[in-house]
Each structure stands twice: as structure tokens, then as C-alpha cells.
ROSE-4610 file (N, C-alpha, C; in Angstrom, 1 decimal, always signed):
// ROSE-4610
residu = [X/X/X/X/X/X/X/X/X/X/X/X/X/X/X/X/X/X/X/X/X/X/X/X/X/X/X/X/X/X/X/X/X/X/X/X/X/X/X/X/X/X/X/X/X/X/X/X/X/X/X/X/X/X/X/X/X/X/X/X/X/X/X/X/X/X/X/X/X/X/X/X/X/X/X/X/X/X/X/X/X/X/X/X/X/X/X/X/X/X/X/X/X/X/X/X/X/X/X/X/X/X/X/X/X/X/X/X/X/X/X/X/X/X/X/X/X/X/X/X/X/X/X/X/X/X/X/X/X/X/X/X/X/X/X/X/X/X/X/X/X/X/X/X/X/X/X/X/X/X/X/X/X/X/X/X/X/X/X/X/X/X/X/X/X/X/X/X/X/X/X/X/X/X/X/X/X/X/X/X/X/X/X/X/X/X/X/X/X/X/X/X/X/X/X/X/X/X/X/X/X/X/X/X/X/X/X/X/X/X/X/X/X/X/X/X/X/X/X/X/X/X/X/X/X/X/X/X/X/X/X/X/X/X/X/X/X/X/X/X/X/X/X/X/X/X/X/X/X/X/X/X/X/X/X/X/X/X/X/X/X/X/X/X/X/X/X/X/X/X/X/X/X/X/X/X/X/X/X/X/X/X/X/X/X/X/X/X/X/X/X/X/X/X/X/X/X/X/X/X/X/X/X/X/X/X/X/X/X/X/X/X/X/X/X/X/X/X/X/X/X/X/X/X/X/X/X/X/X/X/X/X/X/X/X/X/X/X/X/X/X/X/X/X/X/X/X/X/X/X/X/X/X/X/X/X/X/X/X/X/X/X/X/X/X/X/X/X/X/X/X/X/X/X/X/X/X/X/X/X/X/X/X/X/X/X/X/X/X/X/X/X/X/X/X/X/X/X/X/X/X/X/X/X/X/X/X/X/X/X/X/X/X/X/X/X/X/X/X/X/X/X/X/X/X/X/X/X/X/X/X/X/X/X/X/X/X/X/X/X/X/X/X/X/X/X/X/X/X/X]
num = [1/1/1/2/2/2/3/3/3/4/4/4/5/5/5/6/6/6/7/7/7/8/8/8/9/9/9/10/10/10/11/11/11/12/12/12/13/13/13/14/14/14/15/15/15/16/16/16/17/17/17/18/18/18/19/19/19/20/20/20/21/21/21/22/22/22/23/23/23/24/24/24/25/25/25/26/26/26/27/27/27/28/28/28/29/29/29/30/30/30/31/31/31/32/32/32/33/33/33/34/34/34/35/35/35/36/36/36/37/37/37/38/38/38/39/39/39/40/40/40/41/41/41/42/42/42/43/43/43/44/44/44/45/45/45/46/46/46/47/47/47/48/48/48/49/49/49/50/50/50/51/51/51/52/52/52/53/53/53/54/54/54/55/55/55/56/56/56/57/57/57/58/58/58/59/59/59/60/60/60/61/61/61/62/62/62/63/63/63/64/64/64/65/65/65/66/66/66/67/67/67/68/68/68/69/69/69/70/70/70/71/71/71/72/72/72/73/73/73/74/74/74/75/75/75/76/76/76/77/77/77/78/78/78/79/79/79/80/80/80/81/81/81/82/82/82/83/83/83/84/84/84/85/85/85/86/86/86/87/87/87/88/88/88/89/89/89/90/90/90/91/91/91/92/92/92/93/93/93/94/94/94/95/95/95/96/96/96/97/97/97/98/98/98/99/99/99/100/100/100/101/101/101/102/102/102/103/103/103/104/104/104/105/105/105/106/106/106/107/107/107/108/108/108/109/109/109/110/110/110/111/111/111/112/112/112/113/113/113/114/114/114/115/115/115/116/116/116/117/117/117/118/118/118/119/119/119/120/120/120/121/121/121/122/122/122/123/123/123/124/124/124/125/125/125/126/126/126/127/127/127/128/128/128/129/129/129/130/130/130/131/131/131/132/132/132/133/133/133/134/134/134/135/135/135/136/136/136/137/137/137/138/138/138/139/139/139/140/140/140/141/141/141/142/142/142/143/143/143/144/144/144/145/145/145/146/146/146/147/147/147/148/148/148/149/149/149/150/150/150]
x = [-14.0/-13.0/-11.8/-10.5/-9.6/-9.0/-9.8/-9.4/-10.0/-9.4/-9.8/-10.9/-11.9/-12.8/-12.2/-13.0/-12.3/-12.4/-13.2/-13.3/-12.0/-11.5/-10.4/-9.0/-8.7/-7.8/-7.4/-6.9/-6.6/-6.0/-5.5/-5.2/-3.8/-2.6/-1.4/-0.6/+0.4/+0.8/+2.5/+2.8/+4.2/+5.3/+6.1/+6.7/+7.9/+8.6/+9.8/+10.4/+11.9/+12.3/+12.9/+12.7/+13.4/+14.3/+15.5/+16.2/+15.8/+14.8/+14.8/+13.5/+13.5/+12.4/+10.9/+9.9/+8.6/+8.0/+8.2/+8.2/+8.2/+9.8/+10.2/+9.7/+9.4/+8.8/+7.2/+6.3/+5.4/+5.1/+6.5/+6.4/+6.7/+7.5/+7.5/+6.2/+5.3/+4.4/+3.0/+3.1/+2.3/+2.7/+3.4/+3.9/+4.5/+3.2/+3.6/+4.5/+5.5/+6.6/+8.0/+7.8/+8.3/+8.1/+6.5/+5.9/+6.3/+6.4/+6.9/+8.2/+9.5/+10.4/+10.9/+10.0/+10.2/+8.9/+8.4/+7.6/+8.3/+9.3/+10.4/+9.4/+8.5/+7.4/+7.5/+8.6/+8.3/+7.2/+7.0/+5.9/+4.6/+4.0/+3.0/+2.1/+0.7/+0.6/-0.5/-0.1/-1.3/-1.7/-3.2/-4.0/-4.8/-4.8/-4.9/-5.3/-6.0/-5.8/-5.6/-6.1/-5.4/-6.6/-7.8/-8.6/-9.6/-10.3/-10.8/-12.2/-12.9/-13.5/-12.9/-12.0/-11.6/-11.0/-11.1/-10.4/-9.0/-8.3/-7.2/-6.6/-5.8/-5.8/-4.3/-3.8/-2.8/-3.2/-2.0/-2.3/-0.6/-1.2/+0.1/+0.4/+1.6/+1.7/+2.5/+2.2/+3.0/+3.1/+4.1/+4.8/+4.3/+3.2/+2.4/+1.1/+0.8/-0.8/-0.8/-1.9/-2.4/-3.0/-3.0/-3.7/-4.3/-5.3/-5.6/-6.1/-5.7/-5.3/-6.1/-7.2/-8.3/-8.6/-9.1/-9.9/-10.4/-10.6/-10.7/-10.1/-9.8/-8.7/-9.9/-9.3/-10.2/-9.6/-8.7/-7.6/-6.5/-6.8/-5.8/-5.1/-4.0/-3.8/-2.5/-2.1/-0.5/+0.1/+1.4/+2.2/+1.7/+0.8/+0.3/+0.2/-1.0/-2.0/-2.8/-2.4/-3.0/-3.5/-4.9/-5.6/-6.3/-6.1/-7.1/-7.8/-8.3/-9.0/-8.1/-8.6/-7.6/-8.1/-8.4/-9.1/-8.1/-7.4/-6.6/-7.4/-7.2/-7.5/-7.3/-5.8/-5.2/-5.5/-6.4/-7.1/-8.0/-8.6/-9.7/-10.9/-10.8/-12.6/-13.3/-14.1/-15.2/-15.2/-15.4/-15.3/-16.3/-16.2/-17.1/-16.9/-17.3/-16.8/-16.1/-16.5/-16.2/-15.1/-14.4/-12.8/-12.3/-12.6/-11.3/-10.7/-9.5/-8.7/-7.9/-7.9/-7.4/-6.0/-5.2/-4.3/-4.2/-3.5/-3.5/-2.0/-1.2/-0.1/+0.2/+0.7/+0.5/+2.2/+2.5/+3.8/+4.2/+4.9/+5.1/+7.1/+7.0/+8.3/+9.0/+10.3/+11.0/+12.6/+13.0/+14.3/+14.7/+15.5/+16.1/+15.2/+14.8/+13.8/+12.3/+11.4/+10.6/+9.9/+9.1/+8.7/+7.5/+7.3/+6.1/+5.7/+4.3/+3.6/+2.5/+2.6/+1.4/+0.6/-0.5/-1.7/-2.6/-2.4/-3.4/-4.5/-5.6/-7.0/-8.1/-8.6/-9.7/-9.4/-8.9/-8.4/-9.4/-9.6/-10.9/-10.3/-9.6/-9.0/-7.6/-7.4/-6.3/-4.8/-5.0/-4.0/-3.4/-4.3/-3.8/-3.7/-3.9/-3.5/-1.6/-1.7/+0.3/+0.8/-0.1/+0.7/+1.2/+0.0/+0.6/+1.4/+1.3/+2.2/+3.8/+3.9/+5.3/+5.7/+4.4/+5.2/+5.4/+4.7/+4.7/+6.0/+6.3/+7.5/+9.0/+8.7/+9.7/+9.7/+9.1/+8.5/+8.9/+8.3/+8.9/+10.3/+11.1/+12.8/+13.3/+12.8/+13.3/+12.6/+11.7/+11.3/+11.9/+11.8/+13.3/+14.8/+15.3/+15.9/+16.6/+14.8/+14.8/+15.3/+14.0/+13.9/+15.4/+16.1/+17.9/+18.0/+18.3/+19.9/+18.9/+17.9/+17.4/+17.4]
y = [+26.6/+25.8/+26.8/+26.5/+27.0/+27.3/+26.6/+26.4/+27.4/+27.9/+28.7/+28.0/+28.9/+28.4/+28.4/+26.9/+26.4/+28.0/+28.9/+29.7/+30.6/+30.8/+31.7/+31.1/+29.6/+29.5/+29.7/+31.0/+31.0/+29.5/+29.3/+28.4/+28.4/+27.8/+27.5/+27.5/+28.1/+28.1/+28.6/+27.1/+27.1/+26.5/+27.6/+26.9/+26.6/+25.6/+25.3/+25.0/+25.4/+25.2/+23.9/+23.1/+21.5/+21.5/+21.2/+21.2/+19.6/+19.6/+18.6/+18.8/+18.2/+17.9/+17.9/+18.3/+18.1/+16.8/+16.2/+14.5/+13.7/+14.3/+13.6/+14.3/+15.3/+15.6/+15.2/+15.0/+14.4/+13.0/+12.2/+10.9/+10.5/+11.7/+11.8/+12.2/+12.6/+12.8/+11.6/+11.1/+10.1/+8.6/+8.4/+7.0/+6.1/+5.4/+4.9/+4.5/+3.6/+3.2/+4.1/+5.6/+6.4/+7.4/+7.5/+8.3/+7.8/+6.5/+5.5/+6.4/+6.7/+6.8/+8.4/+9.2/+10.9/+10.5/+10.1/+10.3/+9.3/+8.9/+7.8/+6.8/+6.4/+5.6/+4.4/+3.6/+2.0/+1.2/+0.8/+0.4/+0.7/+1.3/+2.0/+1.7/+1.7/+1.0/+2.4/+2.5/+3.7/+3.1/+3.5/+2.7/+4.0/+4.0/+5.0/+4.6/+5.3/+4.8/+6.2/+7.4/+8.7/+9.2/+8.8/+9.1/+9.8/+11.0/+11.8/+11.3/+11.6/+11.2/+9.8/+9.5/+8.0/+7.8/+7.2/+7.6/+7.3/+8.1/+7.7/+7.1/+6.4/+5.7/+5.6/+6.0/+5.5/+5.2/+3.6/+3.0/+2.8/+2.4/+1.5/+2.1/+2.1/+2.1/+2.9/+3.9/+5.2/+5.4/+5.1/+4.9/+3.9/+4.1/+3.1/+2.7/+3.4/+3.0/+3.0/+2.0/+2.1/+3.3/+3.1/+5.0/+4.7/+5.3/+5.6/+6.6/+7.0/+8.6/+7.9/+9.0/+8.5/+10.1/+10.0/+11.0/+10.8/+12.2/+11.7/+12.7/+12.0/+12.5/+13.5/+15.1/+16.0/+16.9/+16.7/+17.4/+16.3/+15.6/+15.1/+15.5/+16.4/+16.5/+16.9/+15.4/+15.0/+16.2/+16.2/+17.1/+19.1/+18.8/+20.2/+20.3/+19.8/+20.0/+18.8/+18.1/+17.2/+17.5/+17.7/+17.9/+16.4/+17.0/+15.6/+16.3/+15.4/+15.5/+14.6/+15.2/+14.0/+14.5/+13.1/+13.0/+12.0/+11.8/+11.1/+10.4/+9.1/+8.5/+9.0/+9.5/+9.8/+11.2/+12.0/+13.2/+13.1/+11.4/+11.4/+12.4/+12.8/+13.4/+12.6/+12.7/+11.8/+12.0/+11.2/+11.0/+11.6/+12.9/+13.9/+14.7/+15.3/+16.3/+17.1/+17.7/+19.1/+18.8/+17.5/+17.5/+17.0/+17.1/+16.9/+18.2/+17.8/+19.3/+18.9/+19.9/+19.9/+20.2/+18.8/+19.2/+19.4/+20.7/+21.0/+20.8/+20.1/+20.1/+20.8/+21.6/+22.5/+22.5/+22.4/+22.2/+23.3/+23.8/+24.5/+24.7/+24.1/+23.7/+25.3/+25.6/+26.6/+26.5/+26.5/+26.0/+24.4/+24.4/+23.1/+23.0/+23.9/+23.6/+23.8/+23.0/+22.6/+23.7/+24.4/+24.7/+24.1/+23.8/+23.2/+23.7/+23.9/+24.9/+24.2/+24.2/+23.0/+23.7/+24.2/+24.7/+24.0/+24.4/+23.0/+24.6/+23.5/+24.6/+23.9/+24.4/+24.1/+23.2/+23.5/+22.8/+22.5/+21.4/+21.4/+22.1/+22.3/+22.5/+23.3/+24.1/+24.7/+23.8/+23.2/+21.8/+21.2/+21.0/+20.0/+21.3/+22.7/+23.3/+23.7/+23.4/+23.8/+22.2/+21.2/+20.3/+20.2/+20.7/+20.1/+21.5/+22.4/+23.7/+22.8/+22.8/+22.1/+20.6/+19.9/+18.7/+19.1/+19.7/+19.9/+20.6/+21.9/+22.6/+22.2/+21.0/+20.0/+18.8/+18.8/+17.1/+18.0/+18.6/+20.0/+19.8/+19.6/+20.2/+18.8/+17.6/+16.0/+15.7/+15.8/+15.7/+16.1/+17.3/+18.3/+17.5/+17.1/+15.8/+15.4/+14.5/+13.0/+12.8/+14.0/+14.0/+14.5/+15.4/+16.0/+14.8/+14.0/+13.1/+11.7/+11.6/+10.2/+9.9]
z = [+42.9/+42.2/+41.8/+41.6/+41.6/+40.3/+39.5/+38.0/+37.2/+36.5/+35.5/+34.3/+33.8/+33.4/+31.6/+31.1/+30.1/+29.0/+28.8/+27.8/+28.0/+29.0/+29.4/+29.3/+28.7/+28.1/+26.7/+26.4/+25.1/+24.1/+22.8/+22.4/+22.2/+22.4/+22.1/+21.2/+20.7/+19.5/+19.3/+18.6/+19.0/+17.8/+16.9/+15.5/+15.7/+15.0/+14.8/+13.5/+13.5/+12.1/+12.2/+11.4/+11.2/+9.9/+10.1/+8.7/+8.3/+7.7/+6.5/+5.6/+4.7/+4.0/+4.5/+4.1/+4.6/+4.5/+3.6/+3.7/+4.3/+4.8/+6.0/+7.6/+7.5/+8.9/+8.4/+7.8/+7.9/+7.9/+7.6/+7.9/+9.8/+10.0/+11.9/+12.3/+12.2/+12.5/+12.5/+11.1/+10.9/+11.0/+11.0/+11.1/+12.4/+12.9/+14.0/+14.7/+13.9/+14.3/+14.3/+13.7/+13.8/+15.0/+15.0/+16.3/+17.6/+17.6/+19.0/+19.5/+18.4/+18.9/+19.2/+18.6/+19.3/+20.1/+20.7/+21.6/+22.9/+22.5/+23.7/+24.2/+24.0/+24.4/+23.4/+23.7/+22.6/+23.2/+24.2/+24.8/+24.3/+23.4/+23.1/+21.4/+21.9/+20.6/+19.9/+18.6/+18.3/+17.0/+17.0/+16.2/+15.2/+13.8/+13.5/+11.9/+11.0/+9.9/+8.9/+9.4/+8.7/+8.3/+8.0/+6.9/+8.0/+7.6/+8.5/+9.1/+10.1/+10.7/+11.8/+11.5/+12.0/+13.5/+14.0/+15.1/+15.3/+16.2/+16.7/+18.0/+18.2/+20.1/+20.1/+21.3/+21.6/+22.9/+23.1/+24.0/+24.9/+26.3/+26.5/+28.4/+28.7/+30.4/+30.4/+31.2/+31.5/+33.8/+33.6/+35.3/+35.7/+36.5/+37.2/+36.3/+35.8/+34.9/+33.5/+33.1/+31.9/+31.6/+30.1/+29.4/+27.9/+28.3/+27.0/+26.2/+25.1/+24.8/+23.2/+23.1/+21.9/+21.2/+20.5/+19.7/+18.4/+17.6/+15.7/+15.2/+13.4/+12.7/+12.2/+12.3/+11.8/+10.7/+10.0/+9.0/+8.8/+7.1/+7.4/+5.7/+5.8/+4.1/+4.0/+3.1/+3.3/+2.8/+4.1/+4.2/+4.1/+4.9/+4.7/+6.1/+6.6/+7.7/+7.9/+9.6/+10.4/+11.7/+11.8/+13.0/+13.7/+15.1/+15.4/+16.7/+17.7/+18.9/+19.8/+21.1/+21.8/+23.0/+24.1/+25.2/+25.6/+27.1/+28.0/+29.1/+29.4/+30.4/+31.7/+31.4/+32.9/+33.2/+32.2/+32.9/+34.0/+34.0/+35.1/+34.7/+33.7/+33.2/+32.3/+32.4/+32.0/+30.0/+29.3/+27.7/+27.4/+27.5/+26.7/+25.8/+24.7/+23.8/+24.6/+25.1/+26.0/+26.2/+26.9/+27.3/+26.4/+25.2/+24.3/+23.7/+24.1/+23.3/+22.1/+21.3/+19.1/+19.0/+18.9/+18.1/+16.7/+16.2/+14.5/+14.7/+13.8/+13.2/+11.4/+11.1/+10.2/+9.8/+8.1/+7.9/+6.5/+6.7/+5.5/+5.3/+3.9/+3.4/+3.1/+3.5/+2.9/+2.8/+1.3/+1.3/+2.0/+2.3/+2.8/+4.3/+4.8/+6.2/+6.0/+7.2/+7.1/+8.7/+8.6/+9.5/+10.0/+11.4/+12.0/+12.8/+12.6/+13.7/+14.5/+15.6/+16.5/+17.1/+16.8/+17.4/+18.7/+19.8/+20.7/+21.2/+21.3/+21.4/+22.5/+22.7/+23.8/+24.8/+25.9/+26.7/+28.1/+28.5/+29.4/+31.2/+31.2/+32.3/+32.7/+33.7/+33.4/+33.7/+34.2/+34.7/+33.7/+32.7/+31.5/+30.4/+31.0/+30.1/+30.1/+31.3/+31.8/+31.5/+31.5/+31.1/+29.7/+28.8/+27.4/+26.6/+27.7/+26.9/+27.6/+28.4/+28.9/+28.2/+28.2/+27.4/+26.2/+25.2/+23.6/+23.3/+24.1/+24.8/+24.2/+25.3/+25.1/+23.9/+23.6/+22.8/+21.1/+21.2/+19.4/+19.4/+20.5/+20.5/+19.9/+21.1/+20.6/+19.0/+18.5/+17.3/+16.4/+16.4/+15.7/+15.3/+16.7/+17.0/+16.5/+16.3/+16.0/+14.4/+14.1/+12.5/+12.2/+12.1/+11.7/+12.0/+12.8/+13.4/+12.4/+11.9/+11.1/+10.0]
């Protein structure tokens, strides 16, 4: 196999400064109908209720296919720190612990900016490991964004 084995991906880790309020970047983060629109996905339905253990889903059609993108809330403490789990349909691997990989979202307020730090960890594959350093990459900058220009 060509793929690097899952222990040899280290974990990801990537901060940004947001000029606003922490509030307000934790209401971009948590609130669906906010999450819809830095994630440019209106089509999309995420089902969530915050409280730990619980799960999380996002749903909806991406190019040609349906998806579904699941895990559980495993840190949830307003405006501090939000962790979850997260397993993809369109990974094609099977719904096992093993392939879910940890997003931590982590916020700490200074002056008029908000810094956000996004930790992603255990990644089952090296493929999806270049994918979500490239989308996240990018997806931090439009969030950033979203939240300034809202």
C-alpha cells in the first residue's frame, strides 16, 4: 500500500487571528444556520444538539453525491473549546472508530481579536490527511471572512 500508516501522521495545527469578539466567533462555529454560510454549503442540513456525548451530522449533496459526515460532541465549553469526531461517507471507509478523525476548535479572546486555533488529529489515511490540511487551510481564511464582514 502506498499510504502511509495512520500512526505516522502527526496531528495538524493551524491559528488565526479574527478581529471580533469571541462570542461572535463561537456563534460561527456553533450555529447552524451560520455554519451553512462559511462553509458555502446552503444545501446542507447539520443536526446537532451541543451537549457532549451527542452526536453530530451533517448532511446534504456535494457535486454528484449524497454525504454524510457524522461523529460525537466530545468538548463542548462555550466560547472556550469545541471538540468533536468526524467520520465522511465520501471517505469510502467503513464506520469504524479507527477512521474517525478529532476536530478541536479552541478560542482564546485578546483585546478586540479573537484567536482560533483548530487542532485535527488522528487521521485514518494519508489522503484525507492532505485533504483536510488543504480544505481547513482554506476554510480558516473564508470564516475569518465571514465573521469581520457580519
Amino acid at each position: 500500500m502506498f499510504d502511509e500508516k495512520k500512526e505516522d501522521l502527526k496531528p495538524f495545527s493551524k491559528s488565526i487571528f479574527i478581529n471580533a469578539d469571541v462570542s461572535k466567533v463561537w456563534h460561527a462555529l456553533t450555529i447552524p444556520e451560520l455554519m451553512k454560510k462559511w462553509m458555502l454549503e446552503e444545501e446542507i442540513n447539520i443536526i446537532t444538539d451541543w451537549r457532549v456525548g451527542s452526536q453530530i451530522r451533517i448532511e446534504g449533496k456535494q457535486h454528484w453525491a449524497h454525504f454524510e459526515n457524522k461523529g460525537i460532541v466530545l468538548q463542548f465549553e462555550k466560547e472556550k473549546n469545541l471538540q468533536y469526531s468526524h467520520w465522511s461517507s465520501l471517505s469510502r471507509l467503513p464506520d469504524n472508530s479507527e477512521n474517525y478523525t478529532v476536530f478541536e476548535f479552541g478560542l482564546t479572546q485578546g483585546g478586540s481579536q479573537t484567536e482560533l486555533t483548530l487542532t485535527i488529529n488522528n487521521f485514518p489515511t494519508k489522503v484525507i490527511y492532505k485533504h483536510l490540511v488543504f480544505y481547513w487551510d482554506i476554510t480558516l481564511r473564508i470564516l475569518k471572512k465571514f465573521i469581520e464582514e457580519n
